[in-house]
C-alpha positions in Angstrom: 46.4 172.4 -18.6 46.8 171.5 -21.9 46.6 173.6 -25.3 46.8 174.3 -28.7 46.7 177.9 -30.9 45.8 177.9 -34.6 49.7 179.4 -34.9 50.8 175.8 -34.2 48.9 174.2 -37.1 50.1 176.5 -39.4 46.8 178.7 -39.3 48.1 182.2 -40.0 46.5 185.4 -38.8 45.0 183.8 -35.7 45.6 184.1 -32.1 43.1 181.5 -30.9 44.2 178.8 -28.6 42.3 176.2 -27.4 42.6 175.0 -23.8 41.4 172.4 -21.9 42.4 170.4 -18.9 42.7 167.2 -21.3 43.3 166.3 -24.4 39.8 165.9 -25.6 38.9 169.4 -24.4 41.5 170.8 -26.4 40.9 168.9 -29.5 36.7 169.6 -29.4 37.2 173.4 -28.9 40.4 173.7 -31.9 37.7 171.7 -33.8 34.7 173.8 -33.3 36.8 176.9 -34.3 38.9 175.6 -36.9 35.1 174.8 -38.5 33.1 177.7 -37.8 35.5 180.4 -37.5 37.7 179.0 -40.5 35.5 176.4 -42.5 37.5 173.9 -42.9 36.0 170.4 -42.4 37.2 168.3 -40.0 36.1 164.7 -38.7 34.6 164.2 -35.3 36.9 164.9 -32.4 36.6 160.9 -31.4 38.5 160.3 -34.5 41.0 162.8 -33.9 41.8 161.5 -30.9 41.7 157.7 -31.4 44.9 155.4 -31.5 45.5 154.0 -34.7 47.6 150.9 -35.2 49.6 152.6 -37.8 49.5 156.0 -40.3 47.9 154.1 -43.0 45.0 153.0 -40.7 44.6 156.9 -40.1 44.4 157.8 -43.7 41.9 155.2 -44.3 40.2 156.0 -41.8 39.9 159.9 -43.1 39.5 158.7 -47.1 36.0 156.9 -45.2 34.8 159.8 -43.3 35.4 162.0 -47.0 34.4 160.3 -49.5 37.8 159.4 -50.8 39.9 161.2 -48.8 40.5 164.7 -47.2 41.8 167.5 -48.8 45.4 168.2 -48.0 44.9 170.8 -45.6 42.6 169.1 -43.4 44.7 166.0 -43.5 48.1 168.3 -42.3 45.9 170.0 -39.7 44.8 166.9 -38.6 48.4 165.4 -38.2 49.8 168.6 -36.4 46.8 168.5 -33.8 47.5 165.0 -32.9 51.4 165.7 -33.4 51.1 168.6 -30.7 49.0 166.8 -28.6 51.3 163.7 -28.6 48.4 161.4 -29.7 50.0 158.6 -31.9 49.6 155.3 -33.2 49.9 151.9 -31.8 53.4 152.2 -32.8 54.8 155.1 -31.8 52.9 153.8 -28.4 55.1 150.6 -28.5 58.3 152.4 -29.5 58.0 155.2 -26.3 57.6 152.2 -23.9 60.5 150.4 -24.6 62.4 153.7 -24.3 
């Protein structure tokens, strides 16, 4: 079982964890909350949980989805979710296998 509380992305004043028995459970239920019970505005879980060849190709991808670019929170919240969930880039992917 995997999971996630608000606590760990820096959310304060919320207990709500989000569990799931993968990763994409965990990241469609943080997202639904983190929206409705919190507003922010977060891409699509898909995104969230894609493997990017690098960081840049991440921000770029976010700066498409809104219009120039996320705001700064939803851009750290985004980076602590896939942080927690160990969802990285191509390279981080490369540097763990040849550990």
């Amino acid at each position: 079982m995997k999971e996630v509380s608000c606590e760990n992305l820096g959310v304060v004043d919320c207990e709500f964890v989000a569990q799931g028995e993968d990763k994409k459970e965990v990241v469609t239920e943080m997202v639904s909350h983190l929206e409705e019970e919190h507003g922010l505005d977060l891409p699509d879980p898909d995104v969230i949980l894609e493997t990017y060849p690098d960081e840049e190709t991440l921000i770029a991808k976010l700066a498409e989805i809104f219009a120039g670019g996320p705001d700064k929170e939803t851009e750290l919240i985004v980076n602590r979710l896939r942080n927690k969930l160990d969802i990285g880039t191509e390279d981080n992917d490369l540097s763990r296998e040849q550990l």
